[in-house]
N, CA, C and O atoms as a DFTB+ gen file, in Angstrom:
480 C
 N C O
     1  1      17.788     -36.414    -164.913
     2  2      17.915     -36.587    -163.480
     3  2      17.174     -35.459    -162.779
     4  3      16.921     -34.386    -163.327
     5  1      16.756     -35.858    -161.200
     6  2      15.651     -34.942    -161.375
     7  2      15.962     -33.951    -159.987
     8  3      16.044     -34.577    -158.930
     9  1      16.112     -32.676    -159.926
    10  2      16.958     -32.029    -159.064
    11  2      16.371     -32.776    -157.419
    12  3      15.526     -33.667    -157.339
    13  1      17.242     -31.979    -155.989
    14  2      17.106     -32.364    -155.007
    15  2      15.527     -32.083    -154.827
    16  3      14.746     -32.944    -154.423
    17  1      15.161     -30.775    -155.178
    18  2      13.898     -30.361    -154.985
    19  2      12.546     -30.733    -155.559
    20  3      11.371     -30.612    -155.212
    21  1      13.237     -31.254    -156.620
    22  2      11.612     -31.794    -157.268
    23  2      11.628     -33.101    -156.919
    24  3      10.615     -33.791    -157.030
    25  1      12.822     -33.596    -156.444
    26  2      13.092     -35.183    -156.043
    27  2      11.800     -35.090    -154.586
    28  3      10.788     -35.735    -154.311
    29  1      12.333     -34.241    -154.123
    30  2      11.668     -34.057    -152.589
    31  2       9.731     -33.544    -153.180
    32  3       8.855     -33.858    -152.375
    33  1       9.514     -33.201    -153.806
    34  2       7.947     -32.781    -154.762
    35  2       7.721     -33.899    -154.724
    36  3       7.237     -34.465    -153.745
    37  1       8.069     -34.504    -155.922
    38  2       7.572     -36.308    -156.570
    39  2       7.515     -37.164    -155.226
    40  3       6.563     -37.932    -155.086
    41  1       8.810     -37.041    -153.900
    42  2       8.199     -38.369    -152.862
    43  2       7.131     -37.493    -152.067
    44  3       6.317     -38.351    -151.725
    45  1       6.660     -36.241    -151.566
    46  2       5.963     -35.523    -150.800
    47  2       4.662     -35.897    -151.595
    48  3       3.919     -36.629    -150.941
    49  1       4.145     -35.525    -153.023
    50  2       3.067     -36.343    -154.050
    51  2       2.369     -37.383    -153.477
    52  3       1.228     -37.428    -153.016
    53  1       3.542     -38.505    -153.614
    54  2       3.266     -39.667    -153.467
    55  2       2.814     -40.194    -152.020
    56  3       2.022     -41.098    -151.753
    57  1       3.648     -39.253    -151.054
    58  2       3.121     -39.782    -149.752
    59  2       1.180     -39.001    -149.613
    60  3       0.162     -39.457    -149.092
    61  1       1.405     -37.970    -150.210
    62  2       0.013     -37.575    -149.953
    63  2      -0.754     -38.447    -150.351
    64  3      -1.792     -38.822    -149.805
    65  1      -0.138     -38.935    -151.630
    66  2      -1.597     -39.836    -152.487
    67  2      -2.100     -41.152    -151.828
    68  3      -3.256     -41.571    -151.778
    69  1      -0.675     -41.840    -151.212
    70  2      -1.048     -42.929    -150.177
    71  2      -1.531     -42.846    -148.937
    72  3      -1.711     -43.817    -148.201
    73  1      -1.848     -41.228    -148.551
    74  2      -2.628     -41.134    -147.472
    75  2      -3.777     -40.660    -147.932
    76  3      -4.450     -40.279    -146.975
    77  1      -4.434     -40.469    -149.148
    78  2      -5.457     -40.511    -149.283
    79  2      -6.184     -41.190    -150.412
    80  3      -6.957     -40.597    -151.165
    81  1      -5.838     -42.682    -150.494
    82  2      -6.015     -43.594    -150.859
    83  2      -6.833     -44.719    -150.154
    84  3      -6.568     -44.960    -148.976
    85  1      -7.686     -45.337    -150.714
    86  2      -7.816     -46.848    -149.910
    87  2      -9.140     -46.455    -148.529
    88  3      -9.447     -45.412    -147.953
    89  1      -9.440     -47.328    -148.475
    90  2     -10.874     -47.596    -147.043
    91  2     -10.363     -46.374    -146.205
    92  3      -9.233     -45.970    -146.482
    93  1     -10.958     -45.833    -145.361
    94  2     -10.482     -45.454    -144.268
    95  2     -11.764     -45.819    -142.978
    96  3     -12.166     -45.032    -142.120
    97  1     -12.260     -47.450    -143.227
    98  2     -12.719     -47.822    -141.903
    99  2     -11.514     -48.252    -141.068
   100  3     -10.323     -48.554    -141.154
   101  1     -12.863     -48.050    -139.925
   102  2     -11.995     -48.614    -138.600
   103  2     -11.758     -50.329    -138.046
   104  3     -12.721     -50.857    -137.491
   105  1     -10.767     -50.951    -138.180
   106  2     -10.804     -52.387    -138.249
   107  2     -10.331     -52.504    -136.844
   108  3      -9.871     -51.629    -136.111
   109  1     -10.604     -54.166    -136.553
   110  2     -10.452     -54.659    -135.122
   111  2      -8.437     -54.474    -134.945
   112  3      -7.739     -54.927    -135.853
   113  1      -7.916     -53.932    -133.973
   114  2      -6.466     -54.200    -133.712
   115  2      -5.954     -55.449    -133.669
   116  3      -5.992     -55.939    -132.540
   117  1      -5.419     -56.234    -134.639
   118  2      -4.828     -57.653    -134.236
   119  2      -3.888     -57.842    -132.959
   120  3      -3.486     -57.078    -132.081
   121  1      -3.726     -59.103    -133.224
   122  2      -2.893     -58.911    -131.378
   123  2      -1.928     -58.468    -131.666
   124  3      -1.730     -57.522    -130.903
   125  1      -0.861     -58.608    -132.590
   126  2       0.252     -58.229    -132.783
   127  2       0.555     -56.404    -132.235
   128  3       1.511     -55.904    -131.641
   129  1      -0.950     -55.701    -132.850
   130  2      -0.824     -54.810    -132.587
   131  2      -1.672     -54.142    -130.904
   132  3      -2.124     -53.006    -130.754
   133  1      -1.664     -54.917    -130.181
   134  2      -2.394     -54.689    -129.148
   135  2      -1.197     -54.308    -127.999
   136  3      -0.168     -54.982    -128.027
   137  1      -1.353     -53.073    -126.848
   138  2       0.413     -52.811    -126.365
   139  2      -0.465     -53.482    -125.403
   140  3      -1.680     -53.668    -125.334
   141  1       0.935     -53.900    -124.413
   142  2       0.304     -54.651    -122.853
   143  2      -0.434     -53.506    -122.103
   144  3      -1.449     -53.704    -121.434
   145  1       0.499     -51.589    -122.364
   146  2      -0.208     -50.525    -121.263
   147  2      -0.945     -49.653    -122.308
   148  3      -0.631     -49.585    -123.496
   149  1      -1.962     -48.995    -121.712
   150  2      -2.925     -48.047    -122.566
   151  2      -1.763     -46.551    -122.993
   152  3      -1.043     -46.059    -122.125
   153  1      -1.790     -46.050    -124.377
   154  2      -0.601     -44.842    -124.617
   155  2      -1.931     -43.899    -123.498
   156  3      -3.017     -44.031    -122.933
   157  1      -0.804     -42.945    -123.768
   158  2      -1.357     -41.573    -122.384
   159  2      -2.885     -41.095    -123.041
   160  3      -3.387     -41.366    -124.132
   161  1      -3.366     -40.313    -121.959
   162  2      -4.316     -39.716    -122.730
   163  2      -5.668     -40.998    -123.844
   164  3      -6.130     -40.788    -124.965
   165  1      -5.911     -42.253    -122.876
   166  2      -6.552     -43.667    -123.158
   167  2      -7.408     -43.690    -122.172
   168  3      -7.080     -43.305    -121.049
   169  1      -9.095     -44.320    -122.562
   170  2      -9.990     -44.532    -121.736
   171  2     -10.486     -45.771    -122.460
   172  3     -10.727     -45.937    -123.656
   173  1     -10.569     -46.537    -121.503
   174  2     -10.735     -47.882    -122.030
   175  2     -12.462     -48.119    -121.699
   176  3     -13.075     -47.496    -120.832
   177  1     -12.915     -48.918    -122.390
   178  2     -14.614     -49.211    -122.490
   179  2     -14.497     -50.733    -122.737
   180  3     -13.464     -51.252    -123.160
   181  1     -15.890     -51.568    -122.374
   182  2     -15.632     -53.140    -122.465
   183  2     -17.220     -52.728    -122.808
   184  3     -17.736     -51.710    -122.347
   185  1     -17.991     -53.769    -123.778
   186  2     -19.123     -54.078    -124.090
   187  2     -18.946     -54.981    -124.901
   188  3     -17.927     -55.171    -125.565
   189  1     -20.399     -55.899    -124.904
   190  2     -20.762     -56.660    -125.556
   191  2     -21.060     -56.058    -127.238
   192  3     -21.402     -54.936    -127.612
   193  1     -20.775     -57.294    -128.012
   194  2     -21.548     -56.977    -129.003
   195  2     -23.159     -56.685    -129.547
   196  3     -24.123     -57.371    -129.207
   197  1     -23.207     -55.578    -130.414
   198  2     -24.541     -55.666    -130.519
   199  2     -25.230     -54.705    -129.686
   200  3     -26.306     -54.128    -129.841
   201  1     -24.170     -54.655    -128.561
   202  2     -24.541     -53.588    -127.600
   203  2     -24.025     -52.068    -128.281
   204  3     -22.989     -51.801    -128.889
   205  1     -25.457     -51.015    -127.827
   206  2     -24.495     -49.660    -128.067
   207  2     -23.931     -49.442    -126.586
   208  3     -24.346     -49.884    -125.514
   209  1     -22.416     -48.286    -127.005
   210  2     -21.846     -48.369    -126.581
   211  2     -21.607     -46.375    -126.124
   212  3     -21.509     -45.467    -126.950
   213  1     -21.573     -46.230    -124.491
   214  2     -21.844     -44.940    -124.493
   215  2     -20.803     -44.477    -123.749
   216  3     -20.900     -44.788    -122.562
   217  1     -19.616     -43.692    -124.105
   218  2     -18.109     -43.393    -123.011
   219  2     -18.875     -42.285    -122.281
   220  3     -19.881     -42.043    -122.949
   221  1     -18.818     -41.466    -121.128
   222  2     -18.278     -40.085    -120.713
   223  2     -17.525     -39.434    -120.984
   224  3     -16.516     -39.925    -120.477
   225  1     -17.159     -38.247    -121.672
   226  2     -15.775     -38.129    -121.946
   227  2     -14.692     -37.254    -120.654
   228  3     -15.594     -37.282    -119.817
   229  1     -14.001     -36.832    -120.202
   230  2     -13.511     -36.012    -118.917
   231  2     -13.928     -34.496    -119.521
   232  3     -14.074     -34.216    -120.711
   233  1     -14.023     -33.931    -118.796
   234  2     -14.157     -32.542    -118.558
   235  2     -12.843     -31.720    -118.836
   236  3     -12.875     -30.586    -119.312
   237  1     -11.562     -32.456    -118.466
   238  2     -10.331     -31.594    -118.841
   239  2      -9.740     -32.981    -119.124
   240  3     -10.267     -34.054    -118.829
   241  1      -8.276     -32.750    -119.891
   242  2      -7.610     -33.291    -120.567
   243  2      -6.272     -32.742    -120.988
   244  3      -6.075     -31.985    -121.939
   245  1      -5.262     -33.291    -120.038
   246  2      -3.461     -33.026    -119.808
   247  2      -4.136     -32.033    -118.664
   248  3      -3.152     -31.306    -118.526
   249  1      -4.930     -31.586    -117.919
   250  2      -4.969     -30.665    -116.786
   251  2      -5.374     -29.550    -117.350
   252  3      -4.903     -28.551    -116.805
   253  1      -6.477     -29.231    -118.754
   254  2      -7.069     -28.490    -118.979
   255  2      -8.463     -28.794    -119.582
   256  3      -8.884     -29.874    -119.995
   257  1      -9.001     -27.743    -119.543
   258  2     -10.694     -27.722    -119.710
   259  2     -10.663     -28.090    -121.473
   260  3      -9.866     -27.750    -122.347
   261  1     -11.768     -28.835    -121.511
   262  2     -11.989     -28.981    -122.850
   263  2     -13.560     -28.529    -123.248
   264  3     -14.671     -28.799    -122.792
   265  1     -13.027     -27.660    -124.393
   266  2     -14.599     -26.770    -124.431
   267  2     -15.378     -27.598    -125.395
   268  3     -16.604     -27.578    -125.508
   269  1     -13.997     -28.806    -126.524
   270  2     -15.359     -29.339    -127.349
   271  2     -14.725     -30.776    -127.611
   272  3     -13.642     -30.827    -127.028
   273  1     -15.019     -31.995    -128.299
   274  2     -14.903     -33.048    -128.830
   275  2     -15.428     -33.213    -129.996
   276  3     -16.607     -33.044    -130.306
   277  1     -13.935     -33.782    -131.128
   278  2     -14.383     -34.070    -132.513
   279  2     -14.046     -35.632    -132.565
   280  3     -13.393     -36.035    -131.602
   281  1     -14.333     -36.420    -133.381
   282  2     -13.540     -37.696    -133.700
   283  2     -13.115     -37.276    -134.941
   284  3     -13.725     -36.537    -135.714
   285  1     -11.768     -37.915    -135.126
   286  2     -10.856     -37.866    -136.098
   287  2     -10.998     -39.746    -136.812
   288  3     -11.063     -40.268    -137.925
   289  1     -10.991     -40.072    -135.770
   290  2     -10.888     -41.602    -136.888
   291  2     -11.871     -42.451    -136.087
   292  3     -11.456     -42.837    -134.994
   293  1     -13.264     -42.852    -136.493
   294  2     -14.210     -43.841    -135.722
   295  2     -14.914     -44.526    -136.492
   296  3     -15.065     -44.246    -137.681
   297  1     -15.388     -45.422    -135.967
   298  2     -15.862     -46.546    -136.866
   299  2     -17.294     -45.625    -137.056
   300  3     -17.431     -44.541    -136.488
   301  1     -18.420     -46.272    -138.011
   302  2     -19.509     -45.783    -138.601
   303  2     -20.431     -46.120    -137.234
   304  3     -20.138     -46.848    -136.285
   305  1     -21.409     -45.488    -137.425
   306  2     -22.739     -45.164    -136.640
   307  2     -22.072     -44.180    -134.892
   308  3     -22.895     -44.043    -133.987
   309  1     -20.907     -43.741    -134.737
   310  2     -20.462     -43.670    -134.136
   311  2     -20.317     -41.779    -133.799
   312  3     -20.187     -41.082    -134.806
   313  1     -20.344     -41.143    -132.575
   314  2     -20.835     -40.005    -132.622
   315  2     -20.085     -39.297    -131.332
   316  3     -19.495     -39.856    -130.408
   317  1     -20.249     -38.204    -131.513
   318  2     -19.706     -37.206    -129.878
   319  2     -20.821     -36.167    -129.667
   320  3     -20.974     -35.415    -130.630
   321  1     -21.333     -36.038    -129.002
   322  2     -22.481     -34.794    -127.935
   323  2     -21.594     -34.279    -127.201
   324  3     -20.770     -35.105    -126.808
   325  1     -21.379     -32.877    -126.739
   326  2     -20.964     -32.841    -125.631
   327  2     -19.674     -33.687    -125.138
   328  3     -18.704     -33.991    -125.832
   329  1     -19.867     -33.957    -123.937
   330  2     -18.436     -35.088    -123.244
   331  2     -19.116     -36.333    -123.142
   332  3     -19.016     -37.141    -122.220
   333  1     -20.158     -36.464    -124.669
   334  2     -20.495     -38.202    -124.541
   335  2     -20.136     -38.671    -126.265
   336  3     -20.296     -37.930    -127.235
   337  1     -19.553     -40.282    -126.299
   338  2     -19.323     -40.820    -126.955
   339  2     -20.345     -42.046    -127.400
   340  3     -20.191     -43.029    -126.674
   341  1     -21.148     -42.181    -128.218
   342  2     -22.101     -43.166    -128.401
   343  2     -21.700     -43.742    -129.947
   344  3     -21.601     -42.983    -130.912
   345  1     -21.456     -45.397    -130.033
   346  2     -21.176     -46.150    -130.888
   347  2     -22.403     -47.161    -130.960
   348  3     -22.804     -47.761    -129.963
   349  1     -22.913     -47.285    -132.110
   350  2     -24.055     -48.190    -132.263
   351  2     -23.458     -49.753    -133.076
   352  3     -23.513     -50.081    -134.261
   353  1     -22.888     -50.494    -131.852
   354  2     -22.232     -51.955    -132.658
   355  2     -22.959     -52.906    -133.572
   356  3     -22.363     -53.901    -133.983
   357  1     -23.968     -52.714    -133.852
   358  2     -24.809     -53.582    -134.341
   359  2     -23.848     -54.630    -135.433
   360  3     -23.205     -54.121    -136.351
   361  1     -23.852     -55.322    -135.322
   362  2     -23.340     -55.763    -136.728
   363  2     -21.811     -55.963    -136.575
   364  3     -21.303     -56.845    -137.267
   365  1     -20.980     -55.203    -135.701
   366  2     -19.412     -55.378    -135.584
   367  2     -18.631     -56.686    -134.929
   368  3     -18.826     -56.784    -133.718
   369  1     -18.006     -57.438    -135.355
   370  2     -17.064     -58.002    -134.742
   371  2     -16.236     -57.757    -133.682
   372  3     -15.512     -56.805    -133.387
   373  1     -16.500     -58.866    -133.140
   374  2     -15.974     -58.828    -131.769
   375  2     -14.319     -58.430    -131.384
   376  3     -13.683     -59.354    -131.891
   377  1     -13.797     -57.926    -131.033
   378  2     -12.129     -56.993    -131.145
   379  2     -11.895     -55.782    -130.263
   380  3     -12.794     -55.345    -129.545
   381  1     -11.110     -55.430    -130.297
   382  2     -10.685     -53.783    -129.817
   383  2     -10.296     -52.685    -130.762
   384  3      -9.515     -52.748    -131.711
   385  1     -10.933     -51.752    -130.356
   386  2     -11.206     -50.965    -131.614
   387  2     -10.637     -49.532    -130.725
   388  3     -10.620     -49.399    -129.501
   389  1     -10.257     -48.689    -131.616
   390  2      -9.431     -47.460    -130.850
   391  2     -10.127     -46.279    -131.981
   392  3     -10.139     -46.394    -133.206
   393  1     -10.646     -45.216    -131.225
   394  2     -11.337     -44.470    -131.864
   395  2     -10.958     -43.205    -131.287
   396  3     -11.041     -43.067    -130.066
   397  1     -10.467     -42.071    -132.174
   398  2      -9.626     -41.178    -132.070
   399  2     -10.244     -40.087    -131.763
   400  3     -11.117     -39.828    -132.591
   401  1     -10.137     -39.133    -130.694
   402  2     -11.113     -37.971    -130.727
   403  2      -9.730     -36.724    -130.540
   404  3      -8.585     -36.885    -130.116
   405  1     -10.551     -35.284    -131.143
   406  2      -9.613     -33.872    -130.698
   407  2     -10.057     -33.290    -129.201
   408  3     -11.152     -32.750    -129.046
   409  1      -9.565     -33.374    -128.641
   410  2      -9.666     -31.974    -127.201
   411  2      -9.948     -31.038    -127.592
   412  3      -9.377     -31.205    -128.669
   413  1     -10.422     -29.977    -127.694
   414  2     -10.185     -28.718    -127.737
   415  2     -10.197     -28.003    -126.769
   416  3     -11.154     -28.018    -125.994
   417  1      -8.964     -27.087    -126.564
   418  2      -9.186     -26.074    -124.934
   419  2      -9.405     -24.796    -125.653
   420  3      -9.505     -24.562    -126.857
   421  1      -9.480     -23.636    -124.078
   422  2     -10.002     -22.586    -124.811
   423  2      -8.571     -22.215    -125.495
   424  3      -8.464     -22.141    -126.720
   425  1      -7.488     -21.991    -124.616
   426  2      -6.125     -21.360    -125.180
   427  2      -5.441     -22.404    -125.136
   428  3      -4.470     -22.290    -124.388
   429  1      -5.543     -23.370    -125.624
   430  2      -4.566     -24.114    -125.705
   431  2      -4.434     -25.238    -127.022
   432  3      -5.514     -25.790    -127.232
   433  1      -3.361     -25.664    -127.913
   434  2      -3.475     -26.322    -128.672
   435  2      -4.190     -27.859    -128.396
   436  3      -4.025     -28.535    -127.380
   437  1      -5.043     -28.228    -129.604
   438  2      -6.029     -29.369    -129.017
   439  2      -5.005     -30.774    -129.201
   440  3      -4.291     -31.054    -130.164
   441  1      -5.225     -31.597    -127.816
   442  2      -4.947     -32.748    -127.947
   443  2      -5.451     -33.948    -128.936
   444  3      -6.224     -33.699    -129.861
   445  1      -5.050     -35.029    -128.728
   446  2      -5.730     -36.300    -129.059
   447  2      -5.687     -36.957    -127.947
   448  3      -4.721     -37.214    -127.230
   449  1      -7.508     -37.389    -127.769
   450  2      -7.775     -38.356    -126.779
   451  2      -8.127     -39.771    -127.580
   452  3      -8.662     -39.520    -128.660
   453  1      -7.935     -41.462    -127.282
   454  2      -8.271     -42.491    -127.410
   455  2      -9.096     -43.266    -127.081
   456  3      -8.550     -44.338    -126.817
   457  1     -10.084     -43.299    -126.959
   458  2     -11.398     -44.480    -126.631
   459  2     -10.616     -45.662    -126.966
   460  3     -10.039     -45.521    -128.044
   461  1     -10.448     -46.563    -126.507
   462  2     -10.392     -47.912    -126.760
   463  2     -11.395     -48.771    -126.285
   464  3     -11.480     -49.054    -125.090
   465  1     -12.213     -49.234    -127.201
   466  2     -13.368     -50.164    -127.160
   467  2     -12.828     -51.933    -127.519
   468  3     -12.243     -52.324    -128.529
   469  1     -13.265     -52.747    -126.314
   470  2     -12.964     -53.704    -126.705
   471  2     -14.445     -54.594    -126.756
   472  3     -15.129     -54.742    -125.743
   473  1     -14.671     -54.929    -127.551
   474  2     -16.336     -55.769    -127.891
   475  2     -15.885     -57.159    -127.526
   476  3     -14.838     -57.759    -127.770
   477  1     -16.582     -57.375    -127.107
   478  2     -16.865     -59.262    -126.746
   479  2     -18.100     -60.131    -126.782
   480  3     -18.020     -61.328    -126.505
């Protein structure tokens, strides 16, 4: 039997291994998972397919300056400059797609901002 602590090792293991397991593209949101309101900290974009696709990003974010932008989770051909977001759809299916970027302030812990791209 396997103590409290290594019990807690073996499921902590396992959750790591299933988070770094498996695809990590970015797929269209089914409806099921689509909310009726955008979560906080959401900038919504509409383009065609095929079309590239270019956000602005804000200058501050929760009411502070953001000195940089990373993406954390975005589909391929997909990029940050500065406070610009450029996605090259070529080829993607038509859907809404949510693409994850970091804030960074100068003193302040970095947020998560949301692009939500919906292609048509």
């Amino acid at each position: 039997m396997l103590r409290p602590s290594a019990l807690g090792l073996v499921a902590s293991l396992g959750l790591f291994l299933l988070g770094t397991t498996g695809p990590s593209s970015v797929e269209p949101a089914g409806e099921a998972r689509v909310a009726t309101t955008r979560p906080p900290d959401t900038i919504a974009s509409t383009a065609s397919t095929d079309t590239p696709v270019l956000v602005s990003l804000p200058a501050r974010v929760q009411d502070a300056p953001v000195t940089q932008y990373t993406i954390l989770n975005g589909p391929a051909l997909s990029g940050v400059a500065g406070r610009s977001l450029t996605w090259i759809t070529q080829g993607v299916d038509p859907g809404t797609y949510d693409i994850v970027l970091r804030a960074t302030h100068p003193e302040l812990s970095p947020d998560t901002l949301v692009v939500r791209v919906t292609l048509q």
